[in-house]
C-alpha positions as CSV (number, residue, x, y, z in Angstrom):
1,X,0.0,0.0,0.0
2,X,1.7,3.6,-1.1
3,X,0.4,6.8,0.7
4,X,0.8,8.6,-2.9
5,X,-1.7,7.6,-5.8
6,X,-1.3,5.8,-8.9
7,X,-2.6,9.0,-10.5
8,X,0.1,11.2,-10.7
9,X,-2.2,13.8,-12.2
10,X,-5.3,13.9,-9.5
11,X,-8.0,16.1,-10.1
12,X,-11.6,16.2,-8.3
13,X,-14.3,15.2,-11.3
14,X,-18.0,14.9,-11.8
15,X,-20.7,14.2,-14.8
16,X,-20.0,17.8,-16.0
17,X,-16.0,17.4,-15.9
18,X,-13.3,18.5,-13.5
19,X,-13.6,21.0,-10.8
20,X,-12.2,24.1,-11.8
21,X,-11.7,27.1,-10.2
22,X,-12.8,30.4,-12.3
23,X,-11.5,34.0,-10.9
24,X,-12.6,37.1,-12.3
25,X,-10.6,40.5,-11.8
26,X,-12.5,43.2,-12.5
27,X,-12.7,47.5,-12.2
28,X,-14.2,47.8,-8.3
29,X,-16.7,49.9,-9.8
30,X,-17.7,47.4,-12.5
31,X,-18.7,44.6,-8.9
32,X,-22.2,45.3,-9.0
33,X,-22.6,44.8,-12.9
34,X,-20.3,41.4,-12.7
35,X,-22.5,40.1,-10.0
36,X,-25.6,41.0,-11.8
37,X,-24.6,38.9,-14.5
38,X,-23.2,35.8,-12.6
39,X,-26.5,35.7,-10.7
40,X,-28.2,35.0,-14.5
41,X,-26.3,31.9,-14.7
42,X,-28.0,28.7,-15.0
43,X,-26.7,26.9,-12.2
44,X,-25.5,28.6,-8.6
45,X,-22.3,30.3,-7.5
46,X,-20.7,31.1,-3.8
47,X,-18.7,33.6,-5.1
48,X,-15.6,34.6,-2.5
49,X,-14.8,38.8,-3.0
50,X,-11.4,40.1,-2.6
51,X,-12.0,43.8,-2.9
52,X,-8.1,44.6,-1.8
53,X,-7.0,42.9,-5.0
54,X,-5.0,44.0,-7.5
55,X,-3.7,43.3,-12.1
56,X,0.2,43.5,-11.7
57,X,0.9,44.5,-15.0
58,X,4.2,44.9,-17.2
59,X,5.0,48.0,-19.5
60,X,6.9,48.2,-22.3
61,X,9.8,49.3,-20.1
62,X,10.1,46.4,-18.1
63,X,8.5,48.8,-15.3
64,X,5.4,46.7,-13.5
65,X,2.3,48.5,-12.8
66,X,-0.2,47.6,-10.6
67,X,-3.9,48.4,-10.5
68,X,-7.0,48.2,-8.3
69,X,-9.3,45.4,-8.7
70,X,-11.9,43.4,-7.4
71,X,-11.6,39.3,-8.1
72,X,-14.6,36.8,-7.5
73,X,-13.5,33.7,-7.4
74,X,-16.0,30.4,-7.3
75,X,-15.7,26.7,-8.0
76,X,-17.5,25.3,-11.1
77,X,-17.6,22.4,-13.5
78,X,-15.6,22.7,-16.9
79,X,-18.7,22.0,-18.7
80,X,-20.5,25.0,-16.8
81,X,-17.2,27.1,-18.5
82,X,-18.2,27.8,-21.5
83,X,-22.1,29.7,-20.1
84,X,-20.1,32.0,-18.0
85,X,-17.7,32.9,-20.9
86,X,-20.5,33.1,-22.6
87,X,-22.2,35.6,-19.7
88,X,-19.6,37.8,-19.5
89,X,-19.1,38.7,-23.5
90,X,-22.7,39.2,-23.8
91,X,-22.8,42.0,-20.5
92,X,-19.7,43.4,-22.5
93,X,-16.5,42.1,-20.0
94,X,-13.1,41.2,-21.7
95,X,-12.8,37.8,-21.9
96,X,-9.1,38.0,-20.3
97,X,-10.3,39.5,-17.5
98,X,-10.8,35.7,-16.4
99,X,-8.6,32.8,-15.7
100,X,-9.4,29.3,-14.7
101,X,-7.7,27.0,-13.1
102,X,-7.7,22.8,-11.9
103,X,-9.3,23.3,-8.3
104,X,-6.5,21.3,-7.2
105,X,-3.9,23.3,-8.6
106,X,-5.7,26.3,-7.5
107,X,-5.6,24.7,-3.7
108,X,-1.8,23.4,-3.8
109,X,-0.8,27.2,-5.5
110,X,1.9,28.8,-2.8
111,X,0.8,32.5,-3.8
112,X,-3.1,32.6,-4.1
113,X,-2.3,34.6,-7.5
114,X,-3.0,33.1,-10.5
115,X,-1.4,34.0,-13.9
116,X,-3.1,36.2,-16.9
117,X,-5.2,34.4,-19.6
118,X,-3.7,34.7,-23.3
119,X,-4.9,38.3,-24.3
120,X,-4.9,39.9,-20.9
121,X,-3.6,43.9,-20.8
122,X,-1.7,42.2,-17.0
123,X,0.7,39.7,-16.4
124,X,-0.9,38.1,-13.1
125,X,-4.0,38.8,-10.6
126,X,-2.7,39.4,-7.3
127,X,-5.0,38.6,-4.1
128,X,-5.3,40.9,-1.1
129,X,-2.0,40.7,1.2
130,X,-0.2,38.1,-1.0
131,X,2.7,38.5,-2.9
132,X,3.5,38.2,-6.4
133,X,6.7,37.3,-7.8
């Protein structure tokens, strides 16, 4: 018997896929909108709210910059993906201002953060009184 299983690549899975956690950065002032719009989705959400958050982003310089933002963050199915993408175009969000990742990886992550989708105007989404490197 080994304490470490045969499945060197675990994940947590259901009839509509993996478990996936989905964080969305948005403009503090844009919260009420995003919510709106989450709460139209076909199935429910326990969002968590980081209001202290922050997009580190990187300039042409090599200079970072750092801006205000507001992340919700909530579990879903992969298969539910795809309607929140969905949700988000239609009320008029950039699509990069979301990133989803394996819950598991999400849970083993050291920093919290989580890295920029392809097309994002940042580099990573920071949480509240976590560092990024």
């Amino acid at each position: 018997m080994s304490a470490r299983p045969e499945n060197q690549n675990p994940s947590l899975r259901g009839a509509e896929g993996e478990l996936v956690s989905i964080r969305i950065a948005v403009e503090p002032k844009l919260l009420e909108k995003l919510l709106d719009v989450l709460a139209r989705l076909s199935f429910p959400i326990n969002p968590q709210l980081y209001h202290n958050a922050a997009t580190v982003s990187a300039g042409l310089d090599g200079g970072r910059r750092t801006e205000p933002a507001t992340i919700v963050e909530f579990p879903a199915w992969a298969g539910q993906v795809a309607e929140v993408g969905g949700a988000l175009t239609s009320a008029g969000f950039d699509a990069a201002c979301s990133s989803i990742q394996s819950m598991l990886e999400d849970i083993l992550s050291p920093s919290g953060g989580a890295p920029a989708p392809p097309g994002a105007r940042h580099k990573a989404i920071a949480h509240p009184l976590r560092a990024i490197a």
